[in-house]
N, C-alpha and C positions, 0 to 999 in steps of 0.2 A: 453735489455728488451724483453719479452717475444713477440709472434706477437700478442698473446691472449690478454696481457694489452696493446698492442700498438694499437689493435681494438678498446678496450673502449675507451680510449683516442680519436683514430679518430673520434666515435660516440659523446663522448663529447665536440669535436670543431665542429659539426653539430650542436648541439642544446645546443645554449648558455646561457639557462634558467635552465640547467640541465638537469639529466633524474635520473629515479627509479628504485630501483631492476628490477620490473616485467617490466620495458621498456627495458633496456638490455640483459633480456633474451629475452626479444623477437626479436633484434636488431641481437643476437649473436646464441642465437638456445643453450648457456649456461645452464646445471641445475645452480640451485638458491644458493646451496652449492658453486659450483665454481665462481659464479660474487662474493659472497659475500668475498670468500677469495682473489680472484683479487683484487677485490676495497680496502680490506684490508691493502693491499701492497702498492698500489699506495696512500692510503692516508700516511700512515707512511712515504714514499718516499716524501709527498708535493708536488704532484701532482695534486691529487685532493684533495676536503674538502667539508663538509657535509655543504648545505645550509636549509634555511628556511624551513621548510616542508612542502609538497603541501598539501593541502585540497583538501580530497574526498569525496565521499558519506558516507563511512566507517570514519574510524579514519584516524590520518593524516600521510601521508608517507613521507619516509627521502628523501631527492633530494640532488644527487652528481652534483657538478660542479669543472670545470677547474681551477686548482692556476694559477696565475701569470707566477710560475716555472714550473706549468704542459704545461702552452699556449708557451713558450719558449723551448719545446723541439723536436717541430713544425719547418722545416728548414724556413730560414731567407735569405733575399736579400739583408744583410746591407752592404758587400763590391762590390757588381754592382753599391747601389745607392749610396754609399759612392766615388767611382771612376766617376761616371755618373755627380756626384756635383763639384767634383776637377777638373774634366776637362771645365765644363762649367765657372768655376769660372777661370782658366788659360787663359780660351779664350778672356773671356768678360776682363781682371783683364792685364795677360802676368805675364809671372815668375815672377820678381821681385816685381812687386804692390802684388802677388799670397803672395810668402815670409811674407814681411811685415805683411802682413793680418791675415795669420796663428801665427805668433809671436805673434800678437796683440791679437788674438785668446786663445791664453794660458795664456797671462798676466789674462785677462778678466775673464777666467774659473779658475785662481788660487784664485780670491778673495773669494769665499764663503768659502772657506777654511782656510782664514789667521788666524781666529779665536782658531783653534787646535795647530797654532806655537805662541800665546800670552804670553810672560814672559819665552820662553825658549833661554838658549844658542844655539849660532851658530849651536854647533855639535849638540846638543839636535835636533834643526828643522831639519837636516839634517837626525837626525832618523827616528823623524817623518815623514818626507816625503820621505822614504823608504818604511814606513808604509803604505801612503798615495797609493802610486802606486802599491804598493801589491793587496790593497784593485780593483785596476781597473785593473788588471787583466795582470799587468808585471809580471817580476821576478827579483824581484832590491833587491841588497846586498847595504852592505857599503864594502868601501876598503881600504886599505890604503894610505893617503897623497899623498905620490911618494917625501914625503919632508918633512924636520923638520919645524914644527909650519905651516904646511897647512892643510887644514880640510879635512875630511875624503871625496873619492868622492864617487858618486854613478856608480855602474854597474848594467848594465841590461841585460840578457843571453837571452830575449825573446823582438820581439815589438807588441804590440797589431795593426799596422795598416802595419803587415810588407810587405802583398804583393802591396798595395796602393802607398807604397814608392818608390817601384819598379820603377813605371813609373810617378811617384807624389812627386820629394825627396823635393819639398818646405813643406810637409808634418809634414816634421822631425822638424821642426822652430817650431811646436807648443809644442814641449818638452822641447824645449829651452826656449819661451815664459812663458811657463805655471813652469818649475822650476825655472826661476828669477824671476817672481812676488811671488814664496812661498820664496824663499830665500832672496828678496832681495838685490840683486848683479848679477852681469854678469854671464852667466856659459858659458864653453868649450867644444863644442862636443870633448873629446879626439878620441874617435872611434867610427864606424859606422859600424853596421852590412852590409847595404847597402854600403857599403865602403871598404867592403871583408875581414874586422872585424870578431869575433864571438862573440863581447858583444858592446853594445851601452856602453860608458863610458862617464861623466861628471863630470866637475869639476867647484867649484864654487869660483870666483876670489876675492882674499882679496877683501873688502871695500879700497876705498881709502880715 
């Protein structure tokens, strides 16, 4: 991004009411050609998006404000306070209570989701929930078996929590957690990136 649309953006997370063409030039020292073809860009990008219009003395003027996906491109503290939380909870908790907890953790966050594996085959959920962790920002394939009449497992080439694991590997349990409660059945960390691995692999144990 430009440092030019990086400025409006800055000015836009100052004033979270919005602001107007003629405020941004005055913000930026901008002609009114150039903010308007900036802001042009950054709203096709969904950055930002035109709100209600402000009432002036004259007729009424447009007011840009921040998306969602514009306030997120702002840097974020979530693996300090993500590490900050794991460790407190090791301390008060100790490894193994820590373990449990995260496992429990995943079962718990699998159910709002059981609903999308409703009336499908095994292998069927298992795509599904390829799908699923796509969506959260892994990079999960299917694979195959390693066996006649075993189900396909999952690999993962990326972990969304991989440097937390580092020094937090009870971490890893809430993948474990959270893919038995979609599957329903045991799974197998087969490998661990954190384990000198290059792919997270699972496997999901017959029913018995």
């Amino acid at each position: 991004m430009s440092d030019t649309r990086q400025k409006l953006l800055n000015e836009l997370l100052q004033h979270k009411t919005g602001m107007t063409v003629d405020e941004f030039i005055g913000a930026t020292g901008l002609s009114r050609t150039a903010v308007n073809q900036h802001l042009a860009v950054l709203e096709r990008a969904n950055l930002i998006s035109k709100a209600a219009a402000r009432k002036t003395a004259g007729r009424p003027v447009q007011v840009y404000v921040l998306t969602e996906h514009g306030t997120n491109q702002f840097p974020k503290q979530y693996s300090w306070f993500s590490a900050m939380l794991v460790s407190t909870l090791r301390e008060e908790m100790g490894p193994e209570r820590l373990d449990n907890y995260m496992f429990n953790l995943g079962m718990k966050t699998s159910a709002a989701l059981i609903p999308r594996l409703v009336g499908k085959t095994r292998v069927e959920r298992i795509s599904e929930i390829v799908r699923i962790m796509n969506e959260v920002g892994f990079r999960a394939m299917e694979i195959d078996s390693g066996g006649i009449g075993k189900l396909p497992r999952v690999e993962c080439t990326n972990c969304v929590y991989h440097d937390l694991t580092k020094d937090y590997p009870e971490v890893c349990r809430f993948d474990i957690g959270f893919l038995s409660g979609l599957m329903g059945t045991e799974v197998e960390h087969q490998t661990c990136m954190q384990r000198g691995s290059d792919t997270c692999r699972f496997r999901f144990k017959p029913l018995v």
